[in-house]
C-alpha positions, -999 to 999 in steps of 0.1 A, spaced: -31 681 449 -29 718 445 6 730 440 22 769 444 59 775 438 73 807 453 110 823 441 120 856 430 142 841 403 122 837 371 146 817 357 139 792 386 100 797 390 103 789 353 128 756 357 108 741 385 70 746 365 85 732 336 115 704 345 93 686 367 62 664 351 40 675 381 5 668 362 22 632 357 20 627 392 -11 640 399 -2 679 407 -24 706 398 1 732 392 -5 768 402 8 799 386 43 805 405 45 833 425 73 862 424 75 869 458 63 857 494 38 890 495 22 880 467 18 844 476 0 852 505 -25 875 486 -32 844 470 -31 815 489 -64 823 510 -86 825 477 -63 793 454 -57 773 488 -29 754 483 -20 721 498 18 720 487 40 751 487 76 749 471 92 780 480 128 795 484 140 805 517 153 842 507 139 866 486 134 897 478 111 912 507 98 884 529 114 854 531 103 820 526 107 810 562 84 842 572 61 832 547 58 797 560 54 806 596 23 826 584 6 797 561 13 770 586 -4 795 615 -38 801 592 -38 767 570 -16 738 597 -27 710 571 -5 729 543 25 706 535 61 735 523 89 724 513 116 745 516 148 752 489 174 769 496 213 780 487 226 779 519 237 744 532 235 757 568 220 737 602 204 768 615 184 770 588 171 738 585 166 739 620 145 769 621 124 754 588 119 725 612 105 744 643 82 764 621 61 731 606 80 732 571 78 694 557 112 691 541 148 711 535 163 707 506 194 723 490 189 743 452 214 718 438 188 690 441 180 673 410 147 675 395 137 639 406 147 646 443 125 670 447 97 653 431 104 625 455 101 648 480 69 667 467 52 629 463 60 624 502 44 653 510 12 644 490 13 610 506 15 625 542 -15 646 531 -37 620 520 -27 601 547 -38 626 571 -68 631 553 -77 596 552 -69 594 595 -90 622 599 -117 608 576 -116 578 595 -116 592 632 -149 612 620 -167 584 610 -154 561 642 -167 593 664 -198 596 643 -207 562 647 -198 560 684 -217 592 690 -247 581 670 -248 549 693 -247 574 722 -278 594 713 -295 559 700 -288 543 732 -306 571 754 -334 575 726 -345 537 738 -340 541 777 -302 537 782 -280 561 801 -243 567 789 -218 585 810 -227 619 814 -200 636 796 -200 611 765 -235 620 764 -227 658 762 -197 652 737 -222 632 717 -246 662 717 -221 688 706 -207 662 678 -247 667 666 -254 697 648 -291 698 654 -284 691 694 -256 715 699 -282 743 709 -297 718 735 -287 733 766 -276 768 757 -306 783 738 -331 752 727 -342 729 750 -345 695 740 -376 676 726 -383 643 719 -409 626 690 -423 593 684 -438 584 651 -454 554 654 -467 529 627 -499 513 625 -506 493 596 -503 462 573 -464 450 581 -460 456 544 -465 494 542 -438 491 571 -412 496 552 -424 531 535 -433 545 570 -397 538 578 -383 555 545 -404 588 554 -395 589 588 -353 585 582 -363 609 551 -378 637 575 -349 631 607 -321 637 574 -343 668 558 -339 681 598 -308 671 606 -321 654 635 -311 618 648 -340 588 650 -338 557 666 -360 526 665 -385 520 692 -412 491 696 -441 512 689 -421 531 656 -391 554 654 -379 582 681 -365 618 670 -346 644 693 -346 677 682 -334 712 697 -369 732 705 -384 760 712 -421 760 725 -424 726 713 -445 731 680 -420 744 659 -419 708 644 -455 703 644 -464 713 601 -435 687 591 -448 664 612 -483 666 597 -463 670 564 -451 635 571 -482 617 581 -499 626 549 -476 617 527 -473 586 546 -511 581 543 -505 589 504 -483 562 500 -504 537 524 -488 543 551 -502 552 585 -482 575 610 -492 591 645 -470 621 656 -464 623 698 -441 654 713 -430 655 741 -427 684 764 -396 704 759 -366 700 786 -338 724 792 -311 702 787 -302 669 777 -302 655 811 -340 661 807 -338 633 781 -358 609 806 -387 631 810 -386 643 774 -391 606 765 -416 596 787 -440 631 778 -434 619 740 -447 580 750 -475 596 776 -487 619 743 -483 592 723 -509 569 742 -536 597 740 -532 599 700 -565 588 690 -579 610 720 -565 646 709 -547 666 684 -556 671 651 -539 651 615 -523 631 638 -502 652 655 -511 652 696 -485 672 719 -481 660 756 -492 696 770 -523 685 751 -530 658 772 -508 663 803 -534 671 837 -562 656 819 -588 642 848 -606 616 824 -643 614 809 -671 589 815 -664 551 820 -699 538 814 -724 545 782 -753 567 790 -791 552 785 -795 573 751 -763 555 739 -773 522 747 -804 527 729 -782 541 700 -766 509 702 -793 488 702 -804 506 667 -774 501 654 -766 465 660 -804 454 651 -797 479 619 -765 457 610 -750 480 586 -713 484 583 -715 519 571 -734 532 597 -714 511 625 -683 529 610 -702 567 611 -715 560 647 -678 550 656 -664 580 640 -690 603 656 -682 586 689 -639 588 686 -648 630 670 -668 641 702 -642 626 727 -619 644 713 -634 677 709 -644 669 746 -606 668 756 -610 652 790 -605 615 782 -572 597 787 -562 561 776 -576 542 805 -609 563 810 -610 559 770 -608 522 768 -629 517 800 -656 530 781 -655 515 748 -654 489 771 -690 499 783 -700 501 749 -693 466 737 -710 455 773 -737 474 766 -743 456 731 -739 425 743 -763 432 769 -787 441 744 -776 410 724 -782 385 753 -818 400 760 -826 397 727 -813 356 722 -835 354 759 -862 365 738 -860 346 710 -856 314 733 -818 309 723 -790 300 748 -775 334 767 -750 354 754 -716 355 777 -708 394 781 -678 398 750 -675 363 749 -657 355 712 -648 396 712 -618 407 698 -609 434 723 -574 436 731 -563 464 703 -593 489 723 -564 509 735 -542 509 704 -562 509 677 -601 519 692 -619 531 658 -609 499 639 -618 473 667 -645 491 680 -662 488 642 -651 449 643 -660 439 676 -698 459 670 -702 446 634 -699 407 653 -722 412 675 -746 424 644 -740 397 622 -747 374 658 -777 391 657 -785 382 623 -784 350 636 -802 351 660 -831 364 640 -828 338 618 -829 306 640 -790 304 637 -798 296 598 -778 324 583 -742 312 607 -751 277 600 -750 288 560 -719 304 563 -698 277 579 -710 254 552 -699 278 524 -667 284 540 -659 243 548 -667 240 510 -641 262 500 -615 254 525 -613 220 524 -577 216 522 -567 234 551 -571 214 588 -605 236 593 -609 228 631 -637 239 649 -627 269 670 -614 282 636 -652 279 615 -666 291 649 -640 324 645 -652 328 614 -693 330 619 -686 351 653 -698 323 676 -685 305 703 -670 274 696 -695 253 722 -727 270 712 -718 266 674 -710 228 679 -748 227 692 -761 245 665 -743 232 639 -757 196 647 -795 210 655 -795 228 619 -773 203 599 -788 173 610 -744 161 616 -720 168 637 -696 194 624 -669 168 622 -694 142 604 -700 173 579 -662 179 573 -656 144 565 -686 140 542 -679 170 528 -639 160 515 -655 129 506 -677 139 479 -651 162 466 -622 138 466 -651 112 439 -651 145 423 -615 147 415 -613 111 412 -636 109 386 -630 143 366 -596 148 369 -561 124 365 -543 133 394 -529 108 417 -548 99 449 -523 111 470 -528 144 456 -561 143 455 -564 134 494 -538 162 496 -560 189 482 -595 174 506 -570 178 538 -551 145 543 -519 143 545 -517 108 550 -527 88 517 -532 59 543 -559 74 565 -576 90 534 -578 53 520 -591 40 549 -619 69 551 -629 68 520 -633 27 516 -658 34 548 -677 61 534 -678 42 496 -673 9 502 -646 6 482 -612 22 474 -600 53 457 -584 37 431 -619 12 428 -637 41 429 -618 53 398 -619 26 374 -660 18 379 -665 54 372 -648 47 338 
């Protein structure tokens, strides 16, 4: 604590700098001033907290001087000395802010005491002031928070809570208000670095984010609404960088934070359209906003492009003719999310189409229009389940061509090296694209077993294997083939042998 004494004695500047061990308690001690003038040259560039000054001197007085310091700097704690042991005095020290009134006769320990109760009322205020910032920080946070996801607070907390905010203060007066959404898509483990750049860009603006169900929500005071548009691509590639994958949506800009509604729903509206306009991943809602919608149903050329495509069955070209498709949509600027996704519904339609004409061809059962499809993330996510859903039907295809050899193949291989998981049906069917019935049938037709009869053979000529090569315990070994039951696996085994595990076992030796 930052201590000035003021007297026009020397001999008493000099007595009270030196008597006293002020760096002992924690004083930073000033050079004293010789007069109340030239104190209060100094005070505005040293900044005192604690001013021990006499009452008359030479010019000003102490009490003059401490009407002015108290006036510019309140939180500065004076005590005043003085000769005179008179009430009036005192009281007019009192009225004027001045901590404490003590007499020149007191010893040098009094006025220590006195000095340390000033230092503790100043750290004490300090710390209460400290304290009511953060309480008001944290309630105001929760304020903006709680109308970033939907909620309304009172009116005027909610324009307190904006003033408390730097970056919102404008809102209102000269900026309107604008609100972002970054949203994640992704593996869940590259979440947490999406969430790092995110809080990392709202501190770098001095903006407030909250969480939202699709990614993280930013207000901001705006302009025309693009002023945050480069750190927003800024962002998303760094993100990417890192393995990360953000979409930036702004809303349209509102002239006041009762516009937070609107400002919200524009940012979600823009958000929806991402994959439909903009450019890096930035799409604005006056992008989008009035857009009619394109074409709900493939055009004959397409189909036939689609027909090429799937009988081609090449991943890299599914992926070019998907991003070729997503690019000219865009550049088109007339689609919205539900004209969007009605088409790609049409396109999927449209190859399974060409898929069920060709299994009618080929003499094979029908194929039920997206049957077995994964289509539900056409809205969210088109590019990547637009490539999945037309890379099945290829590989059903494939199938197809081949008499149902090649899915047939591939189930067996996979059974093989899953054994020790439950390997149902629907989830070998999942895996060879095919619907769970019409792979049962097939399975059997090419096989020669049922799948189940296949399964069980299959754990049963691995679990000799282990028995025979290896020490382990049968109950691990029926572990590892898929039983959990050492019992059943026992009982399977003797029927499919003719003897035990353990029998098994020691004739092998």
């Amino acid at each position: 604590m930052k201590l000035l004494i003021v007297d026009d004695e020397v001999i008493i500047r000099t007595g009270l700098s030196t008597v006293i061990p002020w760096a002992e308690n924690g004083f930073s001690l000033l050079p004293a001033a010789a007069s109340a003038e030239e104190a209060l040259m100094r005070i505005p560039v040293e900044r005192p907290e604690l001013i021990l000054t006499d009452i008359r001197m030479t010019g000003a007085s102490g009490l003059e001087m401490s009407s002015e310091v108290l006036a510019s700097y309140p939180d500065t704690e004076v005590i005043v000395l003085s000769g005179y042991d008179e009430f009036t005095y005192a009281q007019q020290a009192i009225r004027q802010g001045v901590s404490e009134y003590l007499l020149k006769t007191s010893g040098p320990d009094e006025i220590l005491q006195a000095a340390l109760r000033a230092r503790d009322r100043r750290l004490g205020k300090l710390e209460r002031e400290e304290s009511r910032r953060m309480q008001s920080e944290a309630y105001y946070g929760q304020q903006i928070s709680r109308l970033l996801g939907g909620g309304r607070p009172e009116p005027e907390l909610l324009e307190q809570a904006f003033d408390w905010h730097p970056a919102l203060r404008a809102v209102g007066r000269s900026r309107g208000l604008q609100l972002w959404l970054l949203g994640y898509a992704g593996p869940a483990a590259a979440r947490a670095l999406a969430e790092e750049a995110v809080q990392r860009l709202a501190g770098l603006l001095g903006v407030p984010a909250a969480a939202h169900e699709r990614g993280w929500l930013l207000a901001a005071a705006a302009g025309d609404g693009r002023e945050l548009v480069p750190q927003m691509s800024s962002i998303i590639r760094k993100a990417a960088a890192a393995g990360a994958t953000l979409h930036a949506a702004g809303g349209d800009v509102q002239p006041g934070w009762d516009g937070m509604e609107a400002a919200r729903r524009t940012a979600l509206h823009a958000y929806s359209s991402r994959y439909l306009a903009g450019s890096g991943g930035v799409v604005l809602h006056a992008e989008v906003s009035g857009r009619e919608g394109m074409r709900t149903v493939c055009s004959p050329e397409e189909e036939r492009e689609i027909a090429r495509l799937l009988q081609a069955g090449r991943a890299e070209a599914v992926e070019q003719w998907t991003d070729r498709l997503l690019e000219g949509i865009r550049s088109e600027g007339k689609a919205t999310p539900a004209s969007a996704t009605a088409y790609f519904h049409s396109v999927l339609i449209a190859g399974c189409r060409w898929l069920d004409r060709s299994a009618e061809s080929l003499g094979a059962d029908p194929i039920a229009p997206l049957e077995g499809l994964e289509i539900s993330g056409l809205e969210e996510q088109p590019r990547e389940t637009l490539i999945a859903c037309l890379i099945t039907l290829a590989s059903r295809y494939r199938d197809l061509a081949s008499g149902g050899h090649g899915a047939v193949r591939r189930a067996c291989e996979y059974i093989r090296e899953h054994l020790s998981s439950s390997l149902s049906l629907q989830q070998v069917a999942r895996h060879v694209h095919m619907n769970p019935t019409y792979f049962s049938e097939l399975f059997k037709r090419e096989a020669g077993l049922t799948y189940l009869e296949f399964v069980t053979a299959a754990r049963m000529e691995r679990a000799r294997d282990l028995l025979l090569h290896t020490p382990a315990k049968v109950a691990r070994i029926a572990a590892e083939v898929g039983y959990e039951d050492a019992k059943h696996f026992n009982k399977l085994f003797k029927t499919h042998s003719g003897c035990t595990p353990t029998e098994f076992r020691q004739a092998g030796r």
